[in-house]
N, C-alpha and C positions, 0 to 999 in steps of 0.2 A: 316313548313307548316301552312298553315290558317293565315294567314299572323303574325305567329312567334308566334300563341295560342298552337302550338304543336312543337314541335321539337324532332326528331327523329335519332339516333345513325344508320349509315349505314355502309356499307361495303366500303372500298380506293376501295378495288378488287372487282367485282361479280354483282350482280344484286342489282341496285339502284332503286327505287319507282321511277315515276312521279305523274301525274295527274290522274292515273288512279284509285289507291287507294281510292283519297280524293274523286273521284265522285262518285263511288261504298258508302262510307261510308255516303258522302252525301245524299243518294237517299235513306236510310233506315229509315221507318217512325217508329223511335223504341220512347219509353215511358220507363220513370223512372222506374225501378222494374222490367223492361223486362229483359231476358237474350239473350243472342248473342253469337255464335259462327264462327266463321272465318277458313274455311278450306282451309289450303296452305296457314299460316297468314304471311309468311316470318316473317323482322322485324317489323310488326305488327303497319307498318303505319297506314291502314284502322279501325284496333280497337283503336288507339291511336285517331284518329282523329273523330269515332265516340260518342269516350267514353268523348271527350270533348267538345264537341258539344250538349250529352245529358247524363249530369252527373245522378247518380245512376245507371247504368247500372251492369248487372252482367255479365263481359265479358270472354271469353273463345276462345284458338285459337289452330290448331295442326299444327305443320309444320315438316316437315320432315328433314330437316339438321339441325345439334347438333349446329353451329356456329349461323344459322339465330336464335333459337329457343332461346338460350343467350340473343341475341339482344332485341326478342320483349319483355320479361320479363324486361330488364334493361330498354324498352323504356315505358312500361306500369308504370314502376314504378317512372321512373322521370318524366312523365307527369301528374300523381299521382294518378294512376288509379288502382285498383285493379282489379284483374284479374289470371287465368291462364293459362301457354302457356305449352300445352303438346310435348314433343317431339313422334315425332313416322309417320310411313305412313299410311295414310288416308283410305286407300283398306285395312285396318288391325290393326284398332285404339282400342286404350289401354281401358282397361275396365272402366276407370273412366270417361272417353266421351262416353258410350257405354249405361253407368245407367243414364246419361243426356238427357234432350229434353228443345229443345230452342226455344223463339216466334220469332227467327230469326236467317238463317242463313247465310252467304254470303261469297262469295271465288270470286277469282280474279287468276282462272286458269290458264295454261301455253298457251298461245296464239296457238303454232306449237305442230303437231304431233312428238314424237319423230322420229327422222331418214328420214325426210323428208325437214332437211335446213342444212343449212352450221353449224358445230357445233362450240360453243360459245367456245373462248381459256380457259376462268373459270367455272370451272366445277361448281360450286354454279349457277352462272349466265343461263349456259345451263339449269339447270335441271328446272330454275325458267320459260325459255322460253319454253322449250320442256319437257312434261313431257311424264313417261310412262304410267301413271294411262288417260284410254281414259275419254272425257269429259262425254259419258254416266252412268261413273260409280260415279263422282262428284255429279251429280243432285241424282240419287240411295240410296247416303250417307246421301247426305244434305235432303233429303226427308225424310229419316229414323228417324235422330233427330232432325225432328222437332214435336213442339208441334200441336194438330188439330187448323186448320185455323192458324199456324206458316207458314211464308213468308219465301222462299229463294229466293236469289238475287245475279244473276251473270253479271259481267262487261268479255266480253269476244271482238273477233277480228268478224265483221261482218258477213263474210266468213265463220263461223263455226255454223252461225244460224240454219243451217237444223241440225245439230245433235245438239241441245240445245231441239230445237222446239220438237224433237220425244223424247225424254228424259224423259222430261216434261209432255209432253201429257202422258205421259205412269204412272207416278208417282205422278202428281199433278195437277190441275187444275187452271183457274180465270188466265191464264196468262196474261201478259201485255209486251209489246214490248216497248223502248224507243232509238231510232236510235240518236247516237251524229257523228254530220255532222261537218268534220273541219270548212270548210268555207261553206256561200252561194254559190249554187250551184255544190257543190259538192259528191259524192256519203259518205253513213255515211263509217268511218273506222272501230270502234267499236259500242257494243249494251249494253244497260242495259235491262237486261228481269229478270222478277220476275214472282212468281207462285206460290200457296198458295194449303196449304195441306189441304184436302176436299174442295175444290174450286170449284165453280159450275160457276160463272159468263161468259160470251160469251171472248172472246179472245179480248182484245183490243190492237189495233198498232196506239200508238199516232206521231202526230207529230213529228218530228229530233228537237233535241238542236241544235240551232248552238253555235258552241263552240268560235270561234275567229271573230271577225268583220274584215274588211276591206279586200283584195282582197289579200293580199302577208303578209306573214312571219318577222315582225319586226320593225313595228309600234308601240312603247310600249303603245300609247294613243289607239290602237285598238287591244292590242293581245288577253283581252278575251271578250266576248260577254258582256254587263250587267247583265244579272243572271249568266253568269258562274264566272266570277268575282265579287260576294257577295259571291259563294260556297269558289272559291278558296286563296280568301283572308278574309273574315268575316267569314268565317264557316259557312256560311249560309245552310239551308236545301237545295236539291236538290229535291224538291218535283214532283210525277210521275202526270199529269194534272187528274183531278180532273175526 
């Protein structure tokens, strides 16, 4: 990942990272000395690619399967990042994430409701797409441990924005909406929205990213836009406009 500044230990079987990680970890305006916490870090692409991008970091992540939980440890520590990856479910986290608060937090949710798609033949890979913990109770969690005026930050499926949005409103304030639109023209597929704890600021819904240039699927001189191709190969920030 980042064009070969990170590299990451995944699974032959189960639920593989793409792009979705790296923009999530992108788009986080963290500062040396900050701390971060990652809910549902899988292998822990997102803190891997944060934490090198903005070195000093105090990174922290929980994921809930013992196999994924392995990995992001083994991938924090070959990327040479320190850090810790708790095991355990997020609706019922271990007392040592509990006495924590973070100036950031950020997860990259299960896109489907459980029991409403076709269920994945790997049970790792299902549980990463379909979870049972609802998205209201994520923003709940992630609101709890953060620090005042600490940021959380979710990359989610566009389609689940109205229960993001009440969430939010309910827990956090100064939200900001960021639509990534595959192509020109196109409707966005996923969101980046953030929301900050004591947040007073009016709601803002910036512009769409577009993510790929050119009109079809396979043009390598146009697969990603120019900024998103500095994110996903320089590790460049993924900055929310100004």
């Amino acid at each position: 990942m980042l064009g070969g500044l990170v590299q990451v230990h995944q699974p032959v079987q189960g639920y593989r990272a793409g792009t979705d990680p790296v923009l999530l970890a992108a788009s986080i305006p963290a500062h040396a000395g900050q701390s971060v916490l990652e809910l549902g870090c899988g292998a822990a692409p997102g803190l891997c690619c944060l934490g090198v991008r903005v070195p000093g970091l105090r990174l922290r992540g929980i994921e809930l399967q013992p196999g994924y939980a392995d990995l992001a440890r083994r991938n924090l520590a070959s990327n040479g990042l320190d850090g810790d990856i708790w095991q355990g479910d997020l609706s019922d986290p271990p007392a040592q994430m509990k006495a924590e608060s973070f100036d950031h937090v950020i997860a990259n949710p299960p896109y489907f409701e459980a029991g409403k798609r076709i269920v994945a033949e790997d049970g790792g890979r299902e549980i990463a797409l379909a979870g049972e913990t609802p998205l209201t109770s994520w923003v709940e969690i992630g609101a709890k441990r953060l620090k005042p005026r600490g940021y959380l930050t979710i990359i989610q499926r566009a389609e689940r924005l109205p229960e993001l949005m009440t969430a939010m409103q309910t827990h956090l304030g100064a939200i900001e909406l960021l639509p990534l639109v595959p192509r020109v023209g196109r409707p966005p597929r996923l969101i980046l929205i953030r929301a900050r704890k004591d947040g007073r600021t009016p709601f803002r819904f910036h512009a769409p990213l577009i993510l790929h240039d050119g009109e079809n699927h396979g043009d390598s001189e146009t697969y990603y836009s120019p900024r998103v191709e500095k994110v996903m190969r320089d590790g460049a920030a993924l900055d929310f406009p100004a």
